[in-house]
C-alpha positions as CSV (number, residue, x, y, z in Angstrom):
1,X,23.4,-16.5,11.5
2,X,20.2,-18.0,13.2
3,X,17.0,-18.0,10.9
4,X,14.6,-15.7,12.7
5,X,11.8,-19.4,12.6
6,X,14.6,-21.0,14.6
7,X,14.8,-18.7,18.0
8,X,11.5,-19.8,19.3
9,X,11.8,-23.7,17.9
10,X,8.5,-25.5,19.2
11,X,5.4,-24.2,17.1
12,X,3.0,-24.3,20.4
13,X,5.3,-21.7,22.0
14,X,5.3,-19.7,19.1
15,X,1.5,-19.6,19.4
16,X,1.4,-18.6,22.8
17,X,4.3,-16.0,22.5
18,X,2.1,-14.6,19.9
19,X,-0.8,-14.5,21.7
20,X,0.5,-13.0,24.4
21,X,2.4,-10.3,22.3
22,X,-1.1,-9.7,21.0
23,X,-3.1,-9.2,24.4
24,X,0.0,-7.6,26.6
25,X,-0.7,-8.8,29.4
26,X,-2.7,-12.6,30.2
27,X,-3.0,-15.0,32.6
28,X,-2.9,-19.0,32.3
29,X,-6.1,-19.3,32.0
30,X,-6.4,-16.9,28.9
31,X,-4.2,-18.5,27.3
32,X,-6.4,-21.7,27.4
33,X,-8.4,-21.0,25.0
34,X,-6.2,-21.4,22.5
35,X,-6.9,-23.9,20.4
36,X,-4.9,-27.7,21.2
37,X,-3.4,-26.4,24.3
38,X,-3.6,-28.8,27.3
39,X,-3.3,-27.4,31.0
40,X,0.0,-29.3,31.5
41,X,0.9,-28.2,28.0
42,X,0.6,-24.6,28.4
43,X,2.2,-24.8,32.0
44,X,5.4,-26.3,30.2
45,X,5.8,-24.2,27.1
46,X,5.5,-21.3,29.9
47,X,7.9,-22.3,31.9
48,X,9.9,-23.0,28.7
49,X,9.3,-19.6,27.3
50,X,10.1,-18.0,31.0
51,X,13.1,-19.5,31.4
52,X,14.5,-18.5,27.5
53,X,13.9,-15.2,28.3
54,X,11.3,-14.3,26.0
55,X,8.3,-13.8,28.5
56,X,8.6,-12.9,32.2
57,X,5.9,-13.2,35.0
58,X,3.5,-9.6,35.4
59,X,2.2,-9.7,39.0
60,X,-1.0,-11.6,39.9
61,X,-4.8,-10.8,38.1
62,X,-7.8,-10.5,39.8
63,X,-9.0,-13.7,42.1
64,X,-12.8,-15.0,40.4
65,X,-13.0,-16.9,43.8
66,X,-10.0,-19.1,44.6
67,X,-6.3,-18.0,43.8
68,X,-5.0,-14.8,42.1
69,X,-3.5,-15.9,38.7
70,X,-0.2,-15.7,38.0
71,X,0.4,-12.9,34.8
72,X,2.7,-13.2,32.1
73,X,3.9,-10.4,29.5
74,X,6.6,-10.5,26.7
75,X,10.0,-9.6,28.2
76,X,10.8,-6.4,26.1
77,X,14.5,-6.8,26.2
78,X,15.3,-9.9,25.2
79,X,15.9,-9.2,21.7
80,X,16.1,-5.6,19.9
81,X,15.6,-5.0,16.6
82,X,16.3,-2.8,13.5
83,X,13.8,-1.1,11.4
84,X,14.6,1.2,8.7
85,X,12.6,3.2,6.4
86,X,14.2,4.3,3.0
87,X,12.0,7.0,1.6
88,X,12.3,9.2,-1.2
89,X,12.5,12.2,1.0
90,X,14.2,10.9,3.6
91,X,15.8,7.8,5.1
92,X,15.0,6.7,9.0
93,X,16.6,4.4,11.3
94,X,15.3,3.0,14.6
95,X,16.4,0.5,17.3
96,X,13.9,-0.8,19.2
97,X,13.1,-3.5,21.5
98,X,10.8,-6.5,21.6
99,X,7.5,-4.4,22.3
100,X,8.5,-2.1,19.6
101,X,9.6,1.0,22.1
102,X,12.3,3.1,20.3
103,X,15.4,3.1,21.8
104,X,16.9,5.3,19.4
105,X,17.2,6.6,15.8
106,X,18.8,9.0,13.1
107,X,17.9,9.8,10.2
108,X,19.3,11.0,6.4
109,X,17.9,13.5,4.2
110,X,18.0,12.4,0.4
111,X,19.6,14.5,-1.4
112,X,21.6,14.2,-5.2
113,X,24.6,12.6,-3.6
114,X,23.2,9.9,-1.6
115,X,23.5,7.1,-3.8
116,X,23.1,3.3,-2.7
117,X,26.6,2.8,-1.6
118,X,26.8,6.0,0.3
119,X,23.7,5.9,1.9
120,X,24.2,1.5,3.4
121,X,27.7,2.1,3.9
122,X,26.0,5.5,6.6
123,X,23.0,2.9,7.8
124,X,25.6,-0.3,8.7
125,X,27.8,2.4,10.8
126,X,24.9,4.4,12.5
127,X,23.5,0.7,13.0
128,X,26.8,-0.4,14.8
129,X,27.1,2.7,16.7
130,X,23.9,2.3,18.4
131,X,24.6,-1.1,19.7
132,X,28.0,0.5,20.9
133,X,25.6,3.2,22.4
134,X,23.2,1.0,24.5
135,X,25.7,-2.0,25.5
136,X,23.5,-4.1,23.6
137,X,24.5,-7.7,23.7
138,X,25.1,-8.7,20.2
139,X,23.7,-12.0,20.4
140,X,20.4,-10.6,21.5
141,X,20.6,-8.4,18.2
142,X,17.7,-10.2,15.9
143,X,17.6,-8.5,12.8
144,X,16.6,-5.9,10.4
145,X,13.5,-5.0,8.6
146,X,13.6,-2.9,5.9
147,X,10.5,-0.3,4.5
148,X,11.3,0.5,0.8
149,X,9.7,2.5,-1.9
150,X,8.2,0.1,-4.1
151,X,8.0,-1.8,-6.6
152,X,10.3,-4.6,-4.5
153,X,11.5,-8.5,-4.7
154,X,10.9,-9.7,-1.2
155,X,12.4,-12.8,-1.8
156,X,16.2,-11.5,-3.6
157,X,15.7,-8.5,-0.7
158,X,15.7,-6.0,-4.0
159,X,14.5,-2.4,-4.4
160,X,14.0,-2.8,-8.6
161,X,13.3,0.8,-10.1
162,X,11.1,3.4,-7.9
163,X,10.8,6.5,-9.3
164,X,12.1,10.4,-7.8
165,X,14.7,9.5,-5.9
166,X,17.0,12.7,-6.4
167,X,20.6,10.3,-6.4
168,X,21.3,8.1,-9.4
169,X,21.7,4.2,-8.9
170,X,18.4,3.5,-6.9
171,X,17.4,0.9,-9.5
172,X,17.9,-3.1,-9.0
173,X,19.7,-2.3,-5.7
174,X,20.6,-5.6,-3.5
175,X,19.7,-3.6,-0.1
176,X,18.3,-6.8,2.3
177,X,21.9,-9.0,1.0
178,X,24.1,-5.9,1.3
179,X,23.1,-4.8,5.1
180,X,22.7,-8.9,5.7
181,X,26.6,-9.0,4.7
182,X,27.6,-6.0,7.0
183,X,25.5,-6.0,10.1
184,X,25.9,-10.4,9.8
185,X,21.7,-10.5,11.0
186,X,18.7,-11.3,9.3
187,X,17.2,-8.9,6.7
188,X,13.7,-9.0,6.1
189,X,11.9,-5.6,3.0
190,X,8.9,-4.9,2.2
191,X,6.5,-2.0,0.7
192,X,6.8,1.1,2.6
193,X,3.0,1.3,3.5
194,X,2.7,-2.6,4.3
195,X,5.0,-1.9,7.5
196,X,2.8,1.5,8.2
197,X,0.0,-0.4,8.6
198,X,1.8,-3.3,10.4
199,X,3.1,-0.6,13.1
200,X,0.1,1.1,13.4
201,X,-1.9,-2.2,13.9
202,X,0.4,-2.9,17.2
203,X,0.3,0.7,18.0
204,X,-3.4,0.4,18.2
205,X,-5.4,-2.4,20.1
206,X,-4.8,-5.2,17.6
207,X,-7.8,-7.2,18.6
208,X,-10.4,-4.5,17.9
209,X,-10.6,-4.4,14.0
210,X,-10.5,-7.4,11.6
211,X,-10.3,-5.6,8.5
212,X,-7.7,-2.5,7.8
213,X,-6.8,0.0,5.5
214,X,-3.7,2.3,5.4
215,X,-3.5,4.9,2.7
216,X,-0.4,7.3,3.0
217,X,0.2,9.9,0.6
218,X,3.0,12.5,-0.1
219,X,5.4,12.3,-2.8
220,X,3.0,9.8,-4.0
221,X,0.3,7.5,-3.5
222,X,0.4,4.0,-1.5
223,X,-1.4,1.7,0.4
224,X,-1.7,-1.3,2.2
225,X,-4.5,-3.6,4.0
226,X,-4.9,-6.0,6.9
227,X,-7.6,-8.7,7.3
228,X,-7.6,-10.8,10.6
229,X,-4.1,-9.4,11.6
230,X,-2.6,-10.2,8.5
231,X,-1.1,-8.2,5.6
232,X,-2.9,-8.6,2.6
233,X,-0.5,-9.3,-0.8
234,X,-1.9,-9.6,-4.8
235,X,-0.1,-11.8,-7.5
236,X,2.8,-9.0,-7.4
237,X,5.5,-7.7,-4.9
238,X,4.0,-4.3,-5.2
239,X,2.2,-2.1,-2.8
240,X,-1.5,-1.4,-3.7
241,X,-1.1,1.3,-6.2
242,X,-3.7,3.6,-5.7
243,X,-2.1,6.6,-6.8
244,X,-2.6,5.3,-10.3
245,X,-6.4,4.7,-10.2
246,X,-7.9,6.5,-13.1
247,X,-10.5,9.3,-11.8
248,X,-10.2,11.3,-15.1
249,X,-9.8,10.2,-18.2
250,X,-9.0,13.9,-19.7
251,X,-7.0,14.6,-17.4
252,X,-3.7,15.7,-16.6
253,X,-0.8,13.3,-17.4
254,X,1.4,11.8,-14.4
255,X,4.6,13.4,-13.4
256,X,6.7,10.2,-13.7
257,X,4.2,8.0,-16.7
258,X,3.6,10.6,-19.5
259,X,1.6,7.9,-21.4
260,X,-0.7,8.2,-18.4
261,X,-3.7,10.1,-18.1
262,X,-5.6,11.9,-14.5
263,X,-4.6,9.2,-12.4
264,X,-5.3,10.1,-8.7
265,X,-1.3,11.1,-8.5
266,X,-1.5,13.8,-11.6
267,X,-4.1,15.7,-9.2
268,X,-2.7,14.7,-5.8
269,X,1.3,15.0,-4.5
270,X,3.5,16.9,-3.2
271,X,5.3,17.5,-6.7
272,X,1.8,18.4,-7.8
273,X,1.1,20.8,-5.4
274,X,4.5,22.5,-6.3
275,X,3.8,22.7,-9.9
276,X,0.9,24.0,-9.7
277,X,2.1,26.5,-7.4
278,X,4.8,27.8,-9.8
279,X,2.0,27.7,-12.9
280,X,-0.3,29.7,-10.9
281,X,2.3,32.4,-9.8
282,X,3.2,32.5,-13.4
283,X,0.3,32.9,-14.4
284,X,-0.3,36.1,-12.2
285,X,-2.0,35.2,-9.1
286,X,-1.3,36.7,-6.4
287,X,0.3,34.7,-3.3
288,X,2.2,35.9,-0.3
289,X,4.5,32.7,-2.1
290,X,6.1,35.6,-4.6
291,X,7.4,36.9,-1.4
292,X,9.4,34.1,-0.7
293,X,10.6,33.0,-3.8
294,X,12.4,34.9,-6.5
295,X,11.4,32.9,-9.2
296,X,8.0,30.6,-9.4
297,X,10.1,27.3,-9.5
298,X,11.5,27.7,-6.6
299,X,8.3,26.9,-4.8
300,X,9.2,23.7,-2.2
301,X,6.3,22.0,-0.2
302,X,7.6,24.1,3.1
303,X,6.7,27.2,1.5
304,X,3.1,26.1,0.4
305,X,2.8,24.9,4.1
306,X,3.6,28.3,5.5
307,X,1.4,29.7,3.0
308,X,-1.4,27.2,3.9
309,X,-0.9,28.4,7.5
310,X,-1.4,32.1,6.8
311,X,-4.9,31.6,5.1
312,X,-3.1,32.1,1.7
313,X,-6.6,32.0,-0.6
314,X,-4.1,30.3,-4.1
315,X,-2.7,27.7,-1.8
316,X,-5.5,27.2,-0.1
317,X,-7.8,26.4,-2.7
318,X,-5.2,24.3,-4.5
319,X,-5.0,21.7,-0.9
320,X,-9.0,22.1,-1.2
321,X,-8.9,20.9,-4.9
322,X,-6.1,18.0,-4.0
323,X,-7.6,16.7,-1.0
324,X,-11.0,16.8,-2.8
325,X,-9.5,14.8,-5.0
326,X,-8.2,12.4,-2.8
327,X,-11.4,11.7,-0.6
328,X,-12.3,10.8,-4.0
329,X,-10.2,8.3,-4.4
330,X,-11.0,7.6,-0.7
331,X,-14.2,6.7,-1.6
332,X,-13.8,4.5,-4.8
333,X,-11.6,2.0,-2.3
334,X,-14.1,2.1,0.8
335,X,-16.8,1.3,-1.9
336,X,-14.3,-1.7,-3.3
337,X,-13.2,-2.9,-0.2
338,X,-14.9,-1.9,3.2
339,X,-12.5,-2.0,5.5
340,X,-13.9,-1.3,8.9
341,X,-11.1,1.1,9.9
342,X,-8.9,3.4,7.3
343,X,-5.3,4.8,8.7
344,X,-4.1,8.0,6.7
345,X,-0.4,9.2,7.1
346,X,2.0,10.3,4.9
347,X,3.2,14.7,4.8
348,X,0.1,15.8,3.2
349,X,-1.8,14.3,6.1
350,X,0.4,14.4,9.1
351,X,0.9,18.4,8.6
352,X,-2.0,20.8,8.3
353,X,-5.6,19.5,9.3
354,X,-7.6,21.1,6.1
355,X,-6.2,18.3,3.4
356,X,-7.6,15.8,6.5
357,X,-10.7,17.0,7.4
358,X,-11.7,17.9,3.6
359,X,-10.6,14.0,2.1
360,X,-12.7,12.0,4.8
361,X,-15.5,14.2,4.8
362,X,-15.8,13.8,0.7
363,X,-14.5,9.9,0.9
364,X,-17.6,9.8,3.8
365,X,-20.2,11.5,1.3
366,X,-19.4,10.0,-1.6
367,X,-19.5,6.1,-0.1
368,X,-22.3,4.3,-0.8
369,X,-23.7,2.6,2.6
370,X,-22.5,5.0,5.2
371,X,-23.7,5.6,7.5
372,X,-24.9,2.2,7.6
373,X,-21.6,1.2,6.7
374,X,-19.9,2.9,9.5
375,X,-16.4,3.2,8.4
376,X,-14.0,5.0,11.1
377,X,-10.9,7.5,9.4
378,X,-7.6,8.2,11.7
379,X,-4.5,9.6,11.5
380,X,-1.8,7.4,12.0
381,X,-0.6,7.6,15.9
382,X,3.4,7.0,14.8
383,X,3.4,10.0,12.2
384,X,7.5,9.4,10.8
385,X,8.3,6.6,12.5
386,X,5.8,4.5,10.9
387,X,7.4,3.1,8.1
388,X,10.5,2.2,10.2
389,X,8.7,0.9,13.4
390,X,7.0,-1.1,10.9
391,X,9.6,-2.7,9.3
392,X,11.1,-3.8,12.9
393,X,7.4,-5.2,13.7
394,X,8.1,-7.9,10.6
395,X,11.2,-9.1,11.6
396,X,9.4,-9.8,15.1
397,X,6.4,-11.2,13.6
398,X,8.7,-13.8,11.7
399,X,9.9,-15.3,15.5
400,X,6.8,-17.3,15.2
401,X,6.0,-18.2,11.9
């Protein structure tokens, strides 16, 4: 199989194929100022790049006195590729095409019998399928990209041992070499929230902000940041950790590390929320949740949702309490780090606007320059694609490395 370096070979092509991936839509004389890019150059890695397939020719650009300009864009279907989220929750798969539209995609959810082998033998055939689906010309298939709970080796292409998944066997699992071997592509993984942010960077206007933050929280706590378009990455294949940043000392252990004390994920997460729920209802409070459930336990995220929705006063104060808690956190990274634009997804943000608006408007107060340090909060445009759109962005972003 081709390495994913080798399908655009001459590095100055690569450069402008990036660049022109980056703006959309450019004429020759954009591209000029690249840096080391002759006129007769550029025309000949162009036409090069026009006649490969990879860009295609856009209409003319406004005349600044003598001829229109001839425009150029990336030719969306010359390659497809795979991205594919595997979640704790749930597992996503999505085909999409070189300007990262989705063609198509299905989805699993994870449930006690979805081991490993189950679950790659289900993504190789759904992959397969949709390629039957579209008439996609196999040779045109580039690769996959792969979104994985964390902690990972990027280099073996290995989940190692992420915690709450509800099947056994998700520990040291081979993913990237296993789908390599069966879908006989390319297989590029990373963290979960690296390819967020990378697909919410191209969803966005990629040449407006130079330093990003995504934050995405749910069963647990992740994040990732961008500086000048690129991911950033520490000493370890991990996925910045920020659900274990210590805001109370006293405080409640984690559900998953015992030994470890009011970290921001003991106060903020979906199994959180759920526990607290149940101890609350125990306890005697009153909730229109005891209607739903017949015992306390039973309380799932859906019911504290519903809850949420009909002004419920336990479940609302306990999303006031969490997302207080969170803007917290918030704060203690935008005070660390200052990124100039933060990205939040994840369920507890993508489904009810109080956990939102309450977390940015505490992460806002309690940071120490703004509002000279005017930081700007969002919700991720791609909501549960994002992982999975992501993960299909790095395998395109390795054409021209």
């Amino acid at each position: 199989m081709p390495n994913l370096e080798d399908w655009i070979p001459n590095r100055k092509a690569k450069q402008i194929f990036a660049e022109i991936r980056r703006k959309g839509i450019v004429s020759k004389f954009d591209l000029l100022e690249l840096d080391g890019l002759t006129s007769s150059t550029l025309t000949r890695m162009l036409e090069e790049l026009a006649s490969s397939g990879w860009i295609e020719e856009s209409g003319l650009g406004e005349s600044s006195g003598g001829r229109r300009p001839l425009l150029y864009r990336l030719n969306p279907h010359r390659g497809y590729v795979f991205g594919l989220d595997v979640s704790r929750a749930s597992t996503r798969l999505v085909l999409c095409d070189l300007q990262l539209e989705k063609l198509d995609s299905v989805s699993w959810q994870m449930t006690d019998r979805l081991t490993p082998d189950l679950l790659l033998g289900e993504i190789a055939g759904a992959a397969k399928r949709m390629i039957e689906k579209h008439a996609l010309d196999r040779e045109r298939f580039l690769g996959l990209g792969i979104a994985a709970v964390g902690p990972v080796d990027r280099t073996k292409g290995m989940m190692l041992n992420p915690h709450s998944f509800p099947a056994e066997g998700w520990s040291q699992v081979p993913i990237g070499p296993r789908l390599e071997q069966e879908l006989g592509v390319p297989v590029l993984l990373d963290n979960g929230a690296n390819t967020a942010l990378l697909a919410e960077y191209w969803a966005g206007s990629p040449q407006q902000y130079r330093h990003l933050l995504y934050v995405r929280a749910g069963v647990g706590i992740r994040s990732a940041m961008m500086s000048n378009g690129q991911l950033v990455y520490g000493a370890v294949d991990m996925e910045g950790s920020v659900g274990h940043m210590i805001i109370q000392t006293d405080g409640p252990p984690h559900p998953e590390r015992s030994h470890v004390y009011g970290c921001l994920e003991s106060f903020v997460s979906i199994p959180v929320l759920e526990k607290q729920a149940a101890v609350r209802l125990k306890q005697g409070r009153r909730s229109v949740l005891g209607d739903w459930v017949q015992h306390p336990d039973e309380v799932e995220f859906q019911h504290l949702l519903k809850a949420l929705s009909a002004d419920d006063r336990l479940v609302t104060e306990l999303f006031t309490q969490a997302a207080t808690f969170f803007g917290i956190g918030l704060s203690n990274l935008l005070n660390i780090l200052h990124p100039e634009k933060v990205i939040l997804g994840g369920p507890l943000i993508t489904t009810n606007e109080l956990f939102y608006q309450i977390s940015t408007q505490v992460a806002l107060k309690n940071t120490l320059y703004y509002p000279t340090y005017p930081v700007t909060f969002t919700r991720g445009k791609l909501s549960d694609d994002a992982l999975a759109v992501g993960a299909a962005a790095m395998v395109i972003d390795r054409l021209t490395l």
